[in-house]
C-alpha positions as CSV (number, residue, x, y, z in Angstrom):
1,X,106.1,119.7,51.5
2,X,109.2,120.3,53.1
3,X,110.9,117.4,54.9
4,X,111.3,119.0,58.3
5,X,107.4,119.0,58.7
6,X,107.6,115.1,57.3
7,X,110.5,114.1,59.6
8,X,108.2,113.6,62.9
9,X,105.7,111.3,60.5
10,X,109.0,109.2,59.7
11,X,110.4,108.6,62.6
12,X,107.0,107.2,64.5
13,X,107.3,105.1,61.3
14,X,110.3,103.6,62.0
15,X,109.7,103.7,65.7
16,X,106.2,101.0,65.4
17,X,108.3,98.6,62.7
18,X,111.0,98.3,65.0
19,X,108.7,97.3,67.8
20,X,106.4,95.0,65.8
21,X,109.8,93.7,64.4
22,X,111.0,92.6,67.8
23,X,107.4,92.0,69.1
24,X,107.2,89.0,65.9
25,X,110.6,87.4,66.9
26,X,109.7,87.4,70.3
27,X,106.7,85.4,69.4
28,X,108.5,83.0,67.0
29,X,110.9,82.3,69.7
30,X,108.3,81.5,71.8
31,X,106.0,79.5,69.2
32,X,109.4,77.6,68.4
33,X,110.3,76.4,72.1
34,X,106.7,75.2,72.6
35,X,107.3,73.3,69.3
36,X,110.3,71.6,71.0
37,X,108.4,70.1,74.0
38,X,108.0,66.1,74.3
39,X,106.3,64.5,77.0
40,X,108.2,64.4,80.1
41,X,109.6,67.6,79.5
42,X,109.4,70.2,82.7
43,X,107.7,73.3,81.8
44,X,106.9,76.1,83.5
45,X,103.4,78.0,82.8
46,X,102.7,82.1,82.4
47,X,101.8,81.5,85.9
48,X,104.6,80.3,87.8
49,X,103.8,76.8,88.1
50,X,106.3,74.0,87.8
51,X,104.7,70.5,85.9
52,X,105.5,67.5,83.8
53,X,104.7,67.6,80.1
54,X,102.3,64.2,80.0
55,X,100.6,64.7,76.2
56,X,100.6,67.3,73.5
57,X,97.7,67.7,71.6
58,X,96.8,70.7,68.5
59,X,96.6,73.7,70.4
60,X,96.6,72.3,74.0
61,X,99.2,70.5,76.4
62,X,98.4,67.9,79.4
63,X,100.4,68.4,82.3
64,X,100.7,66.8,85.5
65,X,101.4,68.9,88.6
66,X,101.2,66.6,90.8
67,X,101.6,62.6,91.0
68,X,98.8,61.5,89.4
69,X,97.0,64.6,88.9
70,X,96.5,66.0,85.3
71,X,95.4,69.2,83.9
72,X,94.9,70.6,80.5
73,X,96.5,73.7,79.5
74,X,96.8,75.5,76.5
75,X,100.3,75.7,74.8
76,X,100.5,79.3,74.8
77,X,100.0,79.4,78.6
78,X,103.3,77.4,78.9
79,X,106.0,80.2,79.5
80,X,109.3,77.9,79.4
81,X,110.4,74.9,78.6
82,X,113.0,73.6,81.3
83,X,115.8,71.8,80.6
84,X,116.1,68.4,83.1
85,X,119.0,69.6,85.7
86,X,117.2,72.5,86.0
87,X,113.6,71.3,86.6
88,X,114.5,68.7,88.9
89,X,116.9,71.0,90.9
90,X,113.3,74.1,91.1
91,X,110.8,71.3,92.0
92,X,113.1,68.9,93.8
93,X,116.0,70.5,95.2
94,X,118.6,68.2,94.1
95,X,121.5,69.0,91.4
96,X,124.2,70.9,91.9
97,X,124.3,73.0,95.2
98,X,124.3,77.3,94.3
99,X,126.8,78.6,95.2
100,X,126.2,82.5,96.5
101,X,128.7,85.5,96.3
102,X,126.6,87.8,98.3
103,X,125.2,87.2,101.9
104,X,122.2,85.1,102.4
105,X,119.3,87.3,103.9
106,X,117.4,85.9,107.1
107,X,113.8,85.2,106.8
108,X,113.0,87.3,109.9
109,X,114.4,90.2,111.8
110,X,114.6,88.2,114.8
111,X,118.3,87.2,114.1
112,X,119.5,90.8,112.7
113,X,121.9,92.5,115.5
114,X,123.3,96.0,115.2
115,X,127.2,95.8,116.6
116,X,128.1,98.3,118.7
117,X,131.7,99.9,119.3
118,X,133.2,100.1,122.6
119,X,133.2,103.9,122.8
120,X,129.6,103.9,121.8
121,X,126.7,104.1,124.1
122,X,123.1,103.4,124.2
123,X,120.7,106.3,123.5
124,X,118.1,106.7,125.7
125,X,115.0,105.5,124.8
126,X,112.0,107.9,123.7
127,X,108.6,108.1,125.7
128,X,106.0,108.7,122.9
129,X,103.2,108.7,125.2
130,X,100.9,111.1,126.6
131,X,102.0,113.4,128.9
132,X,99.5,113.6,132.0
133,X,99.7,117.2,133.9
134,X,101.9,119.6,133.9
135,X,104.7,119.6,136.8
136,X,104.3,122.1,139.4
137,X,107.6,123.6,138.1
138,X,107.0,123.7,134.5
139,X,105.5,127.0,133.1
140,X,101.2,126.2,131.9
141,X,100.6,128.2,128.2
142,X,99.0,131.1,128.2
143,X,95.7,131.9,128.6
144,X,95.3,128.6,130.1
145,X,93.4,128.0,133.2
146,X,93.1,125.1,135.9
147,X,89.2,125.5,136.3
148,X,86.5,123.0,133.8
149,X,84.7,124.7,131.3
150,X,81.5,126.8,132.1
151,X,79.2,123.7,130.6
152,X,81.4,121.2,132.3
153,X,82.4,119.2,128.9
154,X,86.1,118.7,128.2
155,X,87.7,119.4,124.6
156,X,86.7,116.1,122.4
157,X,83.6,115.9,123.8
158,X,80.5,115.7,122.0
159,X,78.5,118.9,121.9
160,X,81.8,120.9,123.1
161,X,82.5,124.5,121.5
């Protein structure tokens, strides 16, 4: 065989053990920080939510969302464990204030204003609605007529031609 023909073989090769290479560390990593949670330990799960480790059993966690209120997960639906400062800062708010470089959006439109130079003005505003009848001075199409149709139905009508 002549290795031009083999090189496409090699190469998917080498392509699928380079993804299930990074696909297993991934997986250790992950194995290895649900191995480091203790109870009262914020975690966050696959799903967004924000709890408190309370007991970790063989392959499942209980956690409590909410004061008093306990729910049994399994460990591989926990997606990160959270360090204190930033747990408490997510669910709480406190910790240290962020600080942000770029402009804070507003939550609605209501406060957005354009600012408009001196020199510039106002552009009319667009009517978008119907026009009724022609003026008297404006020019009608061709071959259009004022008189109704011959069976008295208008275009849009049901049963017009």
């Amino acid at each position: 065989m002549n290795l031009m023909t083999l090189l496409p073989f090699i190469v998917l090769i080498g392509a699928m053990f380079l993804m299930t290479r990074s696909a297993k560390k991934k997986q250790q990593a992950a194995a290895q920080m649900r191995d480091h949670m203790t109870p009262g330990t914020g975690v966050r799960t696959i799903g967004g939510m924000y709890a408190t480790v309370k007991e970790i059993g063989e392959d499942t966690v209980t956690l409590e969302v909410a004061p008093g209120v306990h729910a049994i997960y399994a460990k591989n639906s926990i997606g990160a464990v959270l360090d204190d400062a930033e747990y408490n800062r997510i669910v709480h708010g406190t910790g240290d204030d962020l600080t942000l470089d770029s402009p804070v959006v507003p939550d609605d439109a209501s406060s957005i204003t354009l600012d408009k130079g001196a020199d510039e003005t106002e552009a009319p505003k667009l009517d978008l609605g119907k026009k009724d009848e022609p003026k008297a001075d404006e020019p009608k199409a061709e071959g259009s007529d004022d008189t109704e149709p011959k069976d008295g139905k208008a275009d849009g009508e049901a049963g017009a031609k």
